[in-house]
C-alpha positions as CSV (number, residue, x, y, z in Angstrom):
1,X,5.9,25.3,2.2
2,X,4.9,24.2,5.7
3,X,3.9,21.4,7.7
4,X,0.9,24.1,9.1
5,X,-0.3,24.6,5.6
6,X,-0.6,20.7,4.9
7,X,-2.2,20.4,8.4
8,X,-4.8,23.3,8.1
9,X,-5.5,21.7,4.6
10,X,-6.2,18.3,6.1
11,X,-8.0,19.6,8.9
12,X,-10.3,20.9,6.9
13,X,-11.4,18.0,4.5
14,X,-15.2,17.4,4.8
15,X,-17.3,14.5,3.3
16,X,-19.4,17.1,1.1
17,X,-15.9,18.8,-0.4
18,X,-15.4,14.9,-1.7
19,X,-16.4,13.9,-5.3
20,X,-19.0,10.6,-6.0
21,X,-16.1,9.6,-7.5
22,X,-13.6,10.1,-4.9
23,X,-16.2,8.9,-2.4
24,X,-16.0,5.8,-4.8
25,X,-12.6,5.3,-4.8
26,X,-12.4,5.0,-1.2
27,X,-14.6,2.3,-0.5
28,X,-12.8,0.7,-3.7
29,X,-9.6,1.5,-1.0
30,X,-11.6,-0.3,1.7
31,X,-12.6,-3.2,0.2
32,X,-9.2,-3.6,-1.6
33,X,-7.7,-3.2,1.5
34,X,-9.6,-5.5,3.9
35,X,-9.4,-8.6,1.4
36,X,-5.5,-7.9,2.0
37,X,-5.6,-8.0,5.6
38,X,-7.9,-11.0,6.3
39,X,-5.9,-13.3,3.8
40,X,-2.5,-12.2,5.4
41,X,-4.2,-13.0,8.8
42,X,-3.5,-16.6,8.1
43,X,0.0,-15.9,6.8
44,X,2.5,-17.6,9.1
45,X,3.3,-13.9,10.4
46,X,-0.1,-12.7,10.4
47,X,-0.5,-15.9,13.1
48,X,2.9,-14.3,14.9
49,X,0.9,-10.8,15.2
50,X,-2.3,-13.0,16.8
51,X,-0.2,-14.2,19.2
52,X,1.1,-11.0,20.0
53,X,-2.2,-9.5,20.8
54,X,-3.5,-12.6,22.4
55,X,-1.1,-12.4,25.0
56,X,-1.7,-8.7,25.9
57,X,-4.1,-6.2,26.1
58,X,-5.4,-7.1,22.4
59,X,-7.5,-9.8,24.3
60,X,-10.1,-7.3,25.2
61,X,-11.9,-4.5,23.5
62,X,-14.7,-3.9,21.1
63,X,-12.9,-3.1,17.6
64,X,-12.7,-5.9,15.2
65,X,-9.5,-7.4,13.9
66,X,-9.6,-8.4,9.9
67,X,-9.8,-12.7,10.6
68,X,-11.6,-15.3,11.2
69,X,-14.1,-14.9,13.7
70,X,-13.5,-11.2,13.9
71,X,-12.5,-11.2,17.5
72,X,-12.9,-7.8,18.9
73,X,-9.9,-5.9,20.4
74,X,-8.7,-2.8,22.3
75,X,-8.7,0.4,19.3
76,X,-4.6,0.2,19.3
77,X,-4.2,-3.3,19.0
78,X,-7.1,-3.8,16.2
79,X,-5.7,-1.1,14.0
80,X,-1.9,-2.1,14.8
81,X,-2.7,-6.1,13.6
82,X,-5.0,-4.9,10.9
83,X,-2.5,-3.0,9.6
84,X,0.6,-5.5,9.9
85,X,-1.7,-8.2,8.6
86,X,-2.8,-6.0,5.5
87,X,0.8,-5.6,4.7
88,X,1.9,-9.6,4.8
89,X,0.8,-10.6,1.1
90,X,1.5,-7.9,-1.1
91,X,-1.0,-7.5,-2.6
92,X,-2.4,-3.6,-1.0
93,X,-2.5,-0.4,-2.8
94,X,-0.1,1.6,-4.2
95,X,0.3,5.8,-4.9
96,X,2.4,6.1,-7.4
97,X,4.1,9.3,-7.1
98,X,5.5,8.8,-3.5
99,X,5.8,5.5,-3.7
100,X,3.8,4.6,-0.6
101,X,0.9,1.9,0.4
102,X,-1.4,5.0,2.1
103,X,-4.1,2.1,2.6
104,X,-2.6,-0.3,4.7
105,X,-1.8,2.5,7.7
106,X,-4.7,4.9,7.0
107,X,-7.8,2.4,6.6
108,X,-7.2,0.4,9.9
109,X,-6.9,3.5,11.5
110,X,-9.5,5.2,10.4
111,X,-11.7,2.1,10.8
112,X,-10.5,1.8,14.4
113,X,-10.9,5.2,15.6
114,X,-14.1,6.1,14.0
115,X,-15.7,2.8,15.5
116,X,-14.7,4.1,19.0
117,X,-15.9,7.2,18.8
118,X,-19.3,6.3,17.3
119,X,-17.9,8.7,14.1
120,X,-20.6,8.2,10.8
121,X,-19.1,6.0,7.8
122,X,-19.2,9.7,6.0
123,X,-16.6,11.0,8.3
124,X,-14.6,7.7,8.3
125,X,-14.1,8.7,4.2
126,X,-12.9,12.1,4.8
127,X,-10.0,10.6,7.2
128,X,-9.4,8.2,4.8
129,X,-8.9,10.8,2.2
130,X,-6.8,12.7,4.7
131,X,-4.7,10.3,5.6
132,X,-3.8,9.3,2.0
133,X,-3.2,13.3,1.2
134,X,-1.1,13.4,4.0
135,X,1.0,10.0,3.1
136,X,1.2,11.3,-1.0
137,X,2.4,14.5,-0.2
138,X,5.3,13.7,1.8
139,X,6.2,10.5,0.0
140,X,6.6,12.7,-3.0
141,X,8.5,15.2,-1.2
142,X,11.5,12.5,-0.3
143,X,11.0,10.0,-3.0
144,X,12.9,8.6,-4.8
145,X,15.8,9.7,-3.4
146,X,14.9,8.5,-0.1
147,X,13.7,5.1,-1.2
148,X,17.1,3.4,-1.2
149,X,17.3,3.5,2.7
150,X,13.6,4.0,3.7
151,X,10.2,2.2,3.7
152,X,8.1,5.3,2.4
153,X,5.3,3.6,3.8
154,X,6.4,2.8,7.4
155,X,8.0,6.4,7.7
156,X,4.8,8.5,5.8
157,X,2.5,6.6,7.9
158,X,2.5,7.6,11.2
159,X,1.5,10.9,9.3
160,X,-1.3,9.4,7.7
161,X,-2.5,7.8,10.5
162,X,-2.6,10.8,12.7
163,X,-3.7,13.1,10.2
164,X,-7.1,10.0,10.4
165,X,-7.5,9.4,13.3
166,X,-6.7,13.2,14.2
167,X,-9.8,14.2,12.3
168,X,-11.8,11.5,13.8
169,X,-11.0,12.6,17.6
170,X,-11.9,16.1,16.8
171,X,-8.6,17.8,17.0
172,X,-8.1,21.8,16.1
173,X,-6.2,22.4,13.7
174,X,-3.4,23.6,16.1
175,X,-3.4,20.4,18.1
176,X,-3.2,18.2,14.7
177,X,-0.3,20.8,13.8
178,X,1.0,19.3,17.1
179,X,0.2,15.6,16.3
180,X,2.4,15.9,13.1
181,X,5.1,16.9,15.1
182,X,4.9,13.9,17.3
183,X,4.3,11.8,14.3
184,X,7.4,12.7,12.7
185,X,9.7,12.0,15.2
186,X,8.6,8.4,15.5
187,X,8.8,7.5,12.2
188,X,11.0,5.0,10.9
189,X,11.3,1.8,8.5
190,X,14.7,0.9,7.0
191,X,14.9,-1.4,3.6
192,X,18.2,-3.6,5.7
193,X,14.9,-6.5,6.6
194,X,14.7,-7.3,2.5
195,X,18.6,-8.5,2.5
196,X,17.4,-11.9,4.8
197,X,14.1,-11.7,4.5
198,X,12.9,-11.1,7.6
199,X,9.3,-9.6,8.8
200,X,10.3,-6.4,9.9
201,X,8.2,-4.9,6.9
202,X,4.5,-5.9,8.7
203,X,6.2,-3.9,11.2
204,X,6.0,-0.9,10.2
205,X,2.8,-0.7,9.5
206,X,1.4,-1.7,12.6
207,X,4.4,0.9,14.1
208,X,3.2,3.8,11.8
209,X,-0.4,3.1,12.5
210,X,0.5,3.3,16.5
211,X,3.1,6.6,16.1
212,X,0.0,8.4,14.5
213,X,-3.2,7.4,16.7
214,X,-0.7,7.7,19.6
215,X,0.5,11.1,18.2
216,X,-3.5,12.4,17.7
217,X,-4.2,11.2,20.9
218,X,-1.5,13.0,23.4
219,X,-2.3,16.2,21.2
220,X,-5.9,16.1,22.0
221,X,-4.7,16.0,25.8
222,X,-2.4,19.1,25.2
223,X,1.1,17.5,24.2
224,X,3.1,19.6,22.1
225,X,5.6,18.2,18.6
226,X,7.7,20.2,16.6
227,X,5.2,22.6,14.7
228,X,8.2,22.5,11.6
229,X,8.5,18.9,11.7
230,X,8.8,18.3,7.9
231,X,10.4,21.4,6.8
232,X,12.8,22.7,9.6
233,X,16.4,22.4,9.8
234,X,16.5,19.8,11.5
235,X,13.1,17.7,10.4
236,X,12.0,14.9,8.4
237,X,12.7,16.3,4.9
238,X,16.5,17.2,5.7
239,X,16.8,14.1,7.7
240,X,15.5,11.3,4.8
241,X,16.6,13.2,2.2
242,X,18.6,16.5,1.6
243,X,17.4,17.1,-1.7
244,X,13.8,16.6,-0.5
245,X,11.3,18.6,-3.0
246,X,9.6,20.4,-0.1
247,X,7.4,22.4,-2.6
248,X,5.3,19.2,-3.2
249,X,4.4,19.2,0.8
250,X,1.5,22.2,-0.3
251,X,1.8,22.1,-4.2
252,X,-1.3,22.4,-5.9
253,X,-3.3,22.1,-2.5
254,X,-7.2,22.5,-3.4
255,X,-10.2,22.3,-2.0
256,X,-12.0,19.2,-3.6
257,X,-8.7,17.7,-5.4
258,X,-7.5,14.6,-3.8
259,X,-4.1,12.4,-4.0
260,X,-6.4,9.2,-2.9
261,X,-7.8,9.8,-6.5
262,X,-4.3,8.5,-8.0
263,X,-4.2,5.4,-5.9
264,X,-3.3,2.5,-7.7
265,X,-4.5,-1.2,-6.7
266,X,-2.6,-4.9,-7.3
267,X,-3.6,-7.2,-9.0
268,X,-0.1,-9.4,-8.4
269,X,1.3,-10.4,-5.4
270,X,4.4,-9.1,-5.5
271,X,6.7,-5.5,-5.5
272,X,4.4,-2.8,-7.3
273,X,7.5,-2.0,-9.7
274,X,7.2,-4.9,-11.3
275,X,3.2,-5.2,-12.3
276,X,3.6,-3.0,-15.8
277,X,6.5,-6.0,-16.4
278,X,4.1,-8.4,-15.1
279,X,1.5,-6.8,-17.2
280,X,3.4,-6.7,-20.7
281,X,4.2,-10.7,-20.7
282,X,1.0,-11.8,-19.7
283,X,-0.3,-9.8,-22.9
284,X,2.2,-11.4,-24.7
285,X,1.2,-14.7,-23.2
286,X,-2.8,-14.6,-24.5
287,X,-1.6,-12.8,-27.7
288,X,0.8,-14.6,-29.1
289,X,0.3,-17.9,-27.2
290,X,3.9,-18.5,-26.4
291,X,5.0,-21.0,-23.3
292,X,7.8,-20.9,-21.4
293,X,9.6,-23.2,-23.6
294,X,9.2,-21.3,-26.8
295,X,11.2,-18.1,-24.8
296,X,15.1,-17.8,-26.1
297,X,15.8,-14.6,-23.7
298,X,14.0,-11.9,-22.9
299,X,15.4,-8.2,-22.2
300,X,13.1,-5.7,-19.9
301,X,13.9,-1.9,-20.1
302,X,13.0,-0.2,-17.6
303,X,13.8,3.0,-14.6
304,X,16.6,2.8,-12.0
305,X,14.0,2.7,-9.1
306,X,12.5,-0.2,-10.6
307,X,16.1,-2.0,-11.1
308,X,17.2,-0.7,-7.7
309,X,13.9,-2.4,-5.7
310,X,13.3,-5.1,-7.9
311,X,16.6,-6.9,-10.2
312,X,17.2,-10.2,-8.3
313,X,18.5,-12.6,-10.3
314,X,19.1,-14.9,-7.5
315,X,16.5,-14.0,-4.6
316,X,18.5,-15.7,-1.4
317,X,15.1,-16.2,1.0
318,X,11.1,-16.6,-0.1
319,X,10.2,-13.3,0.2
320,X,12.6,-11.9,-1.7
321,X,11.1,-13.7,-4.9
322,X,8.3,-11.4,-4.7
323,X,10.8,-8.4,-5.5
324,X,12.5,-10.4,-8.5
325,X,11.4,-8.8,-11.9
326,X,12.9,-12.0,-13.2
327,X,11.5,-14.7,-11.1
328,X,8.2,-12.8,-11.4
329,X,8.4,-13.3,-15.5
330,X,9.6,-16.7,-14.9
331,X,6.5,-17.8,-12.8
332,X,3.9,-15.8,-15.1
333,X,5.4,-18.0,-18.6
334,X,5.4,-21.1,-16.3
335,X,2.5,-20.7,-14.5
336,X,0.3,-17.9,-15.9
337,X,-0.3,-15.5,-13.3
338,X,1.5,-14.0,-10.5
339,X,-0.7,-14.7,-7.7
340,X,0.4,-15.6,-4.4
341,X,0.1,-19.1,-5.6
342,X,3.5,-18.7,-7.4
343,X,5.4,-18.1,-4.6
344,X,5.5,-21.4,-2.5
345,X,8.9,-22.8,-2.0
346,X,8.4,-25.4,-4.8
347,X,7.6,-22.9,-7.6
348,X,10.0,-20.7,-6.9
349,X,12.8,-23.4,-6.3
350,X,11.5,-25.5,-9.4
351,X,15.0,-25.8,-12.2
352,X,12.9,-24.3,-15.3
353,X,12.1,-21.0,-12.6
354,X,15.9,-21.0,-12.4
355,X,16.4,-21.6,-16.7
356,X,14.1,-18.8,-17.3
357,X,15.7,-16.7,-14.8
358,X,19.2,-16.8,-16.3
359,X,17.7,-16.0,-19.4
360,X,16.0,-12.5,-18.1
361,X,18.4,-9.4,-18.7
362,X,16.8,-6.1,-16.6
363,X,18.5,-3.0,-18.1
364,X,18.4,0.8,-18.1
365,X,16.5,2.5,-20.7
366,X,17.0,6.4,-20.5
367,X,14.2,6.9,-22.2
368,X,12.4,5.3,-19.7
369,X,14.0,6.9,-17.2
370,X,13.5,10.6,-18.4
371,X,10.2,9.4,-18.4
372,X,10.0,8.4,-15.1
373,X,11.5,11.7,-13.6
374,X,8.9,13.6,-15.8
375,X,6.1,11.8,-14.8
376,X,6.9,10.0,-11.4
377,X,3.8,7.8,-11.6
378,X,4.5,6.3,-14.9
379,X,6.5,3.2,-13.9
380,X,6.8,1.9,-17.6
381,X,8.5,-1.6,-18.5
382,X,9.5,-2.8,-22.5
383,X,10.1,-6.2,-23.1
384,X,12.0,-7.5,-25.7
385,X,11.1,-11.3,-25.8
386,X,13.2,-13.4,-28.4
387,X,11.9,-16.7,-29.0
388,X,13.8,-19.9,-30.0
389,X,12.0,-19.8,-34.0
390,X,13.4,-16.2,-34.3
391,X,10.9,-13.9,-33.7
392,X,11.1,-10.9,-31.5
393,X,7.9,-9.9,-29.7
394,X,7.6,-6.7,-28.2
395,X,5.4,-4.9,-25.5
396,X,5.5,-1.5,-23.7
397,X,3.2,-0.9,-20.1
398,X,3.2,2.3,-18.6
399,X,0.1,2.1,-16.9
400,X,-1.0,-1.9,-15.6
401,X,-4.2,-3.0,-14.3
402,X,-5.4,-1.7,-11.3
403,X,-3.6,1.9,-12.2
404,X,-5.7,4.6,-11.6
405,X,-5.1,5.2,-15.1
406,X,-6.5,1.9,-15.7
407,X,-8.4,1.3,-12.9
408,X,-10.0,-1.8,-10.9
409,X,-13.6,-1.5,-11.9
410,X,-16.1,-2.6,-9.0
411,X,-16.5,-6.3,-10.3
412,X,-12.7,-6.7,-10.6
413,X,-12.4,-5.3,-6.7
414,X,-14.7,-7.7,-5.6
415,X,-13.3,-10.6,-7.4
416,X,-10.2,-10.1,-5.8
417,X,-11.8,-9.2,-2.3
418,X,-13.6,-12.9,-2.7
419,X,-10.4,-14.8,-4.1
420,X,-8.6,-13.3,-1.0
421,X,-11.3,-13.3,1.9
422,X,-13.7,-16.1,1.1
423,X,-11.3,-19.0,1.8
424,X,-10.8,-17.5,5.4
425,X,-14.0,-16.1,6.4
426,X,-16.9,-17.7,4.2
427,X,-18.6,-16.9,1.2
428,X,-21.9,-15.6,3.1
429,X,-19.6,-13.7,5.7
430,X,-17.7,-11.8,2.8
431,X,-21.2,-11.1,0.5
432,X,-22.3,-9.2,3.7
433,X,-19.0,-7.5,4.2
434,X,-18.8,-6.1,0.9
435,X,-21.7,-5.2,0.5
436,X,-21.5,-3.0,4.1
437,X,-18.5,-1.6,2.3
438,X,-20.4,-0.1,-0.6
439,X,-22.8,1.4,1.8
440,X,-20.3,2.9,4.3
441,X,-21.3,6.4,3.2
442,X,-24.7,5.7,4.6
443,X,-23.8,4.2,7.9
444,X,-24.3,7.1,10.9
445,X,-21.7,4.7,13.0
446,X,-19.3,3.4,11.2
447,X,-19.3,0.1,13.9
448,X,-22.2,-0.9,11.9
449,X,-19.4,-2.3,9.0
450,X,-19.3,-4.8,10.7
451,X,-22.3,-5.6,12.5
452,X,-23.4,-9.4,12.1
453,X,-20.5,-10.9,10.6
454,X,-18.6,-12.8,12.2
């Protein structure tokens, strides 16, 4: 293994090596993705990052940011809020296997870059697939044993994003050998934020998608990184986790097979290890028609990653509800969904949120967990729901909607692009935007995503 093999293979991604259906899935990425963003826009923090940019060189500049109005921006300061503001909700893609959101860093940078360099929507994709290759790849060489200290996502990132925006400025493969190195050093993004809630996790994705642009940038000018930044002795593998799997850095590396084909979308608003849980009692809830009141306990098997992340019985701030398997099963039996609309502080501070709670035992189920470890994107839950007439109802999920083993089809990508985007930006504004999306393949300058929307 080494980090020049993974860079030589993403240097040489091309549109044409892509498949239609791989093509697909990353304006399916896109769209999935840019709904996220402009709803987090008017998220309290999203308003936070505004002000940020407002007040320095963000004023200026010709690449859009995701909101209302679609004010333009220098390239840094667009891709670093798009990427916070995609982040804020919840609600944006998932890969599996390295447990990562590849979207949220590698779409605003790819978006960004390509715009300023004039780059065709074609060659916007193959970053895009890039980027997610190069986010996959190492999150599955540190996870999960890295996951109890780090934020795959923030500290991945700034790989993904220079491995995009690397492709997009032209660089040889030497210099984006060089980028990596840079990359790496910069990473960061420590779990400590979840304990009181703060917003550090916005954070790193804005910080990720900066380390990598900035990274692909200095290396075009001739600055030098580590060339062995992932697999020396002292590099990122050793560093986030000793007992890193640095085979999966190159394993199975071909020409025309792509990790953004196992992205996985949301359709919940909350922690990504709890949708199959989320999944199963929603099933159970237009099967067999039961209500919260009808529910005695219920017991939910599951893997130790999925316990680790997401068992809070008693989340102590709002953000923390949305990494509660057992708030997140209270609010779909009291409310029937799991949408961001369940998460205000009167739902999740309602008594019969708390009841149900109490009443929600998250266990270890080795069965489950051997699973897991054989198959690291199978992130299967069991219920066991006992209700007050006797009855025990049962449901297993290994694979929820929006899995790319049970994918988002195009009308369920839209519908949640519209449910997320409309209220901010307009029905008419978001028809056009989508359907630009669906085009991008077409578009000789990518810029033209965005032209006449505003």
């Amino acid at each position: 293994m080494s980090t020049k093999q993974l860079t030589d293979f993403l240097s040489d991604i091309r549109f044409e090596d892509l498949s239609a259906h791989t093509v697909d899935y990353a304006k399916l990425c896109v769209i999935d993705l840019m709904g996220a963003a402009i709803a987090g826009s008017e998220n309290a923090v999203g308003r936070i990052w505004s002000d940020y940019f407002a007040a320095g060189s963000g004023a200026n500049g010709r690449i859009p940011m995701w909101r209302k109005g679609f004010h333009r921006a220098d390239t840094e300061s667009a891709a670093a809020y798009n990427a916070a503001c995609s982040h804020l909700l919840d609600v944006d893609d998932v890969h599996n296997t390295s447990i990562t959101h590849p979207g949220t860093i590698t779409i605003p940078a790819a978006l960004a870059i390509g715009e300023e360099m004039g780059a065709s929507g074609r060659d916007v994709i193959a970053a895009i697939a890039a980027g997610y290759e190069a986010a996959a790849r190492i999150g599955q060489a540190i996870n999960p044993g890295a996951y109890w200290f780090w934020h795959t996502t923030g500290v991945c990132g700034a790989y993904a994003s220079a491995a995009a925006a690397g492709k997009l400025l032209g660089l040889s493969k030497e210099q984006m050998l060089q980028a990596f190195g840079s990359a790496g050093t910069q990473a960061a993004g420590l779990w400590e934020f979840l304990d009181d809630g703060s917003m550090s996790k916005s954070l790193h994705t804005a910080n990720g998608t900066l380390c990598g642009i900035r990274s692909a940038r200095l290396a075009k000018l001739g600055f030098t990184g580590a060339s062995k930044i992932l697999e020396g002795k002292k590099g990122f593998l050793k560093a986030l986790n000793p007992e890193a799997d640095e085979a999966a850095i190159t394993r199975g590396l071909e020409k025309g097979v792509y990790e953004l084909d196992n992205n996985s979308f949301k359709p919940y608003a909350c922690c990504r290890h709890i949708h199959s849980a989320n999944y199963a009692i929603l099933q159970l809830i237009d099967e067999y028609g039961i209500k919260a009141g009808d529910v005695d306990r219920i017991v939910d098997k599951t893997y130790q990653v999925a316990i680790n992340t997401a068992s809070n019985e008693a989340p102590k701030t709002p953000y923390a509800y949305k990494f509660s398997i057992q708030y997140c099963l209270a609010a779909a039996l009291l409310y029937g969904e799991v949408s961001g609309n369940v998460f205000t502080p009167e739902k999740t501070g309602s008594p019969e949120a708390r009841a149900l709670m109490d009443s929600i035992d998250v266990v270890l189920d080795p069965a489950i967990q051997k699973g897991f470890e054989e198959d690291p994107a199978r992130w299967t839950h069991t219920l066991e729901v006992s209700l007050k007439d006797g009855r025990v109802l049962k449901k297993t999920v290994d694979y929820p909607l929006g899995d790319s083993r049970n994918p988002f089809s195009w009308d369920i990508a839209e519908s949640k692009f519209h449910g997320l985007a409309d209220p901010v930006i307009g029905r008419k504004a978001a028809d056009r935007l989508a359907e630009n999306i669906k085009k991008l393949d077409t578009f000789e300058d990518a810029g033209l995503l965005f032209d006449g929307i505003q």
